[in-house]
N, C-alpha and C positions, 0 to 999 in steps of 0.2 A: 315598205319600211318607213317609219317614221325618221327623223333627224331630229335633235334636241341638243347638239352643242356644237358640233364642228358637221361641215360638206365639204369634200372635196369635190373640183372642178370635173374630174370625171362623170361624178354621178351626178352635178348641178345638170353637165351638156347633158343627160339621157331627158332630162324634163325640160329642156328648151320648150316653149308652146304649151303647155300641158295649162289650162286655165286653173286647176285646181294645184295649182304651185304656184305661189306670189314671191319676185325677186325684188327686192328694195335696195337701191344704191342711195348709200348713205353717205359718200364721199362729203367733207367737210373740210376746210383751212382755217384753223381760230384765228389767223391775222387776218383774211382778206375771205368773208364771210359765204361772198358770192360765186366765189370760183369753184368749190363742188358741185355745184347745178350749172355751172358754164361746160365744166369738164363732162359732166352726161350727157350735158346736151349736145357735146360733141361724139362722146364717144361712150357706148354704155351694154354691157349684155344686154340682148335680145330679149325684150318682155319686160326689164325691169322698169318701176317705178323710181321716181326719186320721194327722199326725206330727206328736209331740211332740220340740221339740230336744230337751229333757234326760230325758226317760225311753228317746225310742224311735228317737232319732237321735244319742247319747251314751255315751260306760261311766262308769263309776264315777269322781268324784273323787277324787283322793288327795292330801293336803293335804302339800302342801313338793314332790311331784313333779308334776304335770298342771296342766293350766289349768282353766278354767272347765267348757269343752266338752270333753273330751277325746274324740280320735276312739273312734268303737267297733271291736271287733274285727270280724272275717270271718265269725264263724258266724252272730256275735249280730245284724248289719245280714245276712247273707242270711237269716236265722228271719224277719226284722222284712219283709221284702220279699217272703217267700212270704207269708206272713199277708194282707198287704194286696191281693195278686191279681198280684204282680208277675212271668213268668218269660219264659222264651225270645217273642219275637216279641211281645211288649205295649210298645205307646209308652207313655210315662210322661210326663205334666203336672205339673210341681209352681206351688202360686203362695201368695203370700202376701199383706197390706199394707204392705207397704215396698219396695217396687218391684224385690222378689224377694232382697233383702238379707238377711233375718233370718234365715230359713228355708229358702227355697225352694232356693235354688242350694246349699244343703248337702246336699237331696234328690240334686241335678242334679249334682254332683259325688262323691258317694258312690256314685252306679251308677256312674259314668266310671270312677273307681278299682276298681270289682268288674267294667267292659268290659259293663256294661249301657247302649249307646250312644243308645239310641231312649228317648233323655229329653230333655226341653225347658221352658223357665221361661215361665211365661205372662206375654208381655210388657203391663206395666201394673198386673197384678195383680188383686185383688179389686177394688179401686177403680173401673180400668175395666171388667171386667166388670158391674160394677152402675150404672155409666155407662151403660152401650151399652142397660141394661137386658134385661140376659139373664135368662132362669129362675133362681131361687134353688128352695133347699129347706132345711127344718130338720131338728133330732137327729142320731142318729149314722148313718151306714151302712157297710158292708162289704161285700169283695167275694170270690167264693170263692177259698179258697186255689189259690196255686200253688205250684210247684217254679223257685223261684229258684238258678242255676248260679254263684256267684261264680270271676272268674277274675280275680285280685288285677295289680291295672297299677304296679309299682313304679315308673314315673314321674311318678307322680301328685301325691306327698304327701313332705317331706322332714323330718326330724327338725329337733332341737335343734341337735345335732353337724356336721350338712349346713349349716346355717342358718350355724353359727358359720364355718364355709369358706370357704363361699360370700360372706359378707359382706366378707371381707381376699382376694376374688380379682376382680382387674382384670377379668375375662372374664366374671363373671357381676354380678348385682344384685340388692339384697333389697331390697322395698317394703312399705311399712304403710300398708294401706288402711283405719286409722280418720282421722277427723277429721284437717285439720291443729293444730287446736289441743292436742287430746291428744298427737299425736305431738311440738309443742315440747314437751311436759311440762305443759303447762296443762290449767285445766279438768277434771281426772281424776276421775270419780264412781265407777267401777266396778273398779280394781283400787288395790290398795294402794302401788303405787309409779310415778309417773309418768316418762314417758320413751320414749326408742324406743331398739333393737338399733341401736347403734353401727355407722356405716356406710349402717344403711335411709336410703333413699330416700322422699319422701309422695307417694302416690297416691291419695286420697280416692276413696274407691266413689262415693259422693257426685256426684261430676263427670261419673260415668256416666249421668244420669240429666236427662234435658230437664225443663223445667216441668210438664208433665203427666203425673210421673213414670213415661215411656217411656224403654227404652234410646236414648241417640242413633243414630242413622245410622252404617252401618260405615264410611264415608269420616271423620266427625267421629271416631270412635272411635280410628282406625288413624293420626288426624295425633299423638292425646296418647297413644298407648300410643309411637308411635314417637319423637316426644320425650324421652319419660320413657325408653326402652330407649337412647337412641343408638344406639353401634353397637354394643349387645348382644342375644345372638339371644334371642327368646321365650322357645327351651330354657332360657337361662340365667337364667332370670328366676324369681323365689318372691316371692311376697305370703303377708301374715301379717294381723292384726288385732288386737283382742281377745282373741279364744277359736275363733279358726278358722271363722267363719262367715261377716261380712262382704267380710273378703278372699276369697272364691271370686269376688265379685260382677265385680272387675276381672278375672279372669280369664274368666270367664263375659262378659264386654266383651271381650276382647282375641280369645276366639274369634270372637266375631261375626262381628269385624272382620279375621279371617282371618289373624291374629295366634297360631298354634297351638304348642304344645309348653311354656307355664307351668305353675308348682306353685305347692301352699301348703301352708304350716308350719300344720300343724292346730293344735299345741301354743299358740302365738303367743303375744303378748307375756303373757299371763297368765301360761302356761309355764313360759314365756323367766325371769321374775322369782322363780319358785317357791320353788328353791334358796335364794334371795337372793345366787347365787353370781356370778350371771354378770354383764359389762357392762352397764352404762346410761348412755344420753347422753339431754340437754335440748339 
């Protein structure tokens, strides 16, 4: 069986060892950069590799054009993917502590975009994992290279320029999946100018996620995605965030829920405000 949005821990533990299954901890803290490759390297499922957002999941800043995160290019994420064991026929696991928010589903959407489909976020995360009381292991490991094939999905991911379209067209809708408070323009810690893209819509990733931080049920899932869309198709739909990371988390819900064919503005409000050219609304 393949996996293509959600694993649960059950079926991750039957592939402990199995070389042709690659598990990626993608743990991350946006204030203190270093401490999800401290925490693996203390304590990590058995087999997993680590990825780091900003070195091995990122390119380069550029200050007054990009956002925080800026997506990487094509060579640089399939180099980063053969390295780690990743190629033709390997399911891919990725999970994090944040109920696949931070990290994880930027693994899980960065093969979608390169049509690497047999990837899945481990529902729960680390947390339940170490709930359920599964094997852990410490330090780093690796797994041998493969030949990673990127075949780039131009529907995946939409610019600045798309964003700005798309947001003054009746037929489509653009969503910000930070907080609702950042998005009125409150509460802003992390970028210098508060606000959201004129026209977005809020979708808090946030809402994806039950109390014991599990994605809800595809039925719960598909009544607030289909709220929030009306009568706009999936296709027409881009979420954005921060820095391109937490916004996959809603679309990573929306597939679940059977809800298929969304994007996301990698750039995202970080971006979006670079310039200091563009719109902003409170």
């Amino acid at each position: 069986m393949t996996y293509t949005t959600l694993i649960s821990t059950d079926e991750l533990a039957k592939h402990l060892g199995d070389p042709d299954w690659a598990i990626v901890d993608a743990r991350f803290v946006l204030t203190a950069p270093q401490r999800g490759e401290q925490n693996y390297l203390g304590s990590h499922i058995p087999g997993a590799v680590y990825a780091h957002l900003e070195r091995d999941l990122s390119s380069e800043i550029i200050p007054g054009k990009t956002g925080r995160h800026p997506w990487p290019g094509v060579d640089q994420t399939a180099e980063f993917f053969s390295k780690i064991g990743i190629g033709p026929g390997v399911q891919v696991v990725a999970y994090d502590d944040a109920g696949g928010a931070l990290a994880a589903v930027r693994v899980w959407w960065m093969l979608r975009w390169l049509e690497h489909k047999a990837a899945a976020v481990l529902n729960g995360g680390w947390q339940n994992w170490v709930s359920a009381e599964r094997p852990v292991k410490n330090g780093a490991e690796q797994r041998p290279r493969r030949t990673f094939i990127p075949h780039v999905n131009p529907e995946t991911i939409v610019d600045a320029e798309m964003v700005d379209r798309m947001r003054q067209d009746p037929a489509s809708r653009v969503f910000d999946g930070r907080t609702a408070d950042r998005y009125r323009g409150e509460n802003e810690t992390i970028d210098p100018i508060a606000g959201h893209i004129p026209g977005a819509y809020s979708a808090p990733y946030v809402d994806n996620l039950n109390e014991e931080g599990l994605l809800r049920p595809p039925d719960e899932l598909r009544a607030i995605y289909r709220k929030l869309l009306g009568n706009i198709k999936p296709s027409k739909a881009v979420f954005y965030c921060g820095s391109g990371v937490t916004s996959i988390h809603d679309v990573l819900a929306m597939e679940n829920a059977g809800l298929e064919g969304a994007r996301i503005y990698p750039g995202s409000w970080s971006e979006w405000i670079a310039p200091r050219t563009r719109p902003v609304a409170t």
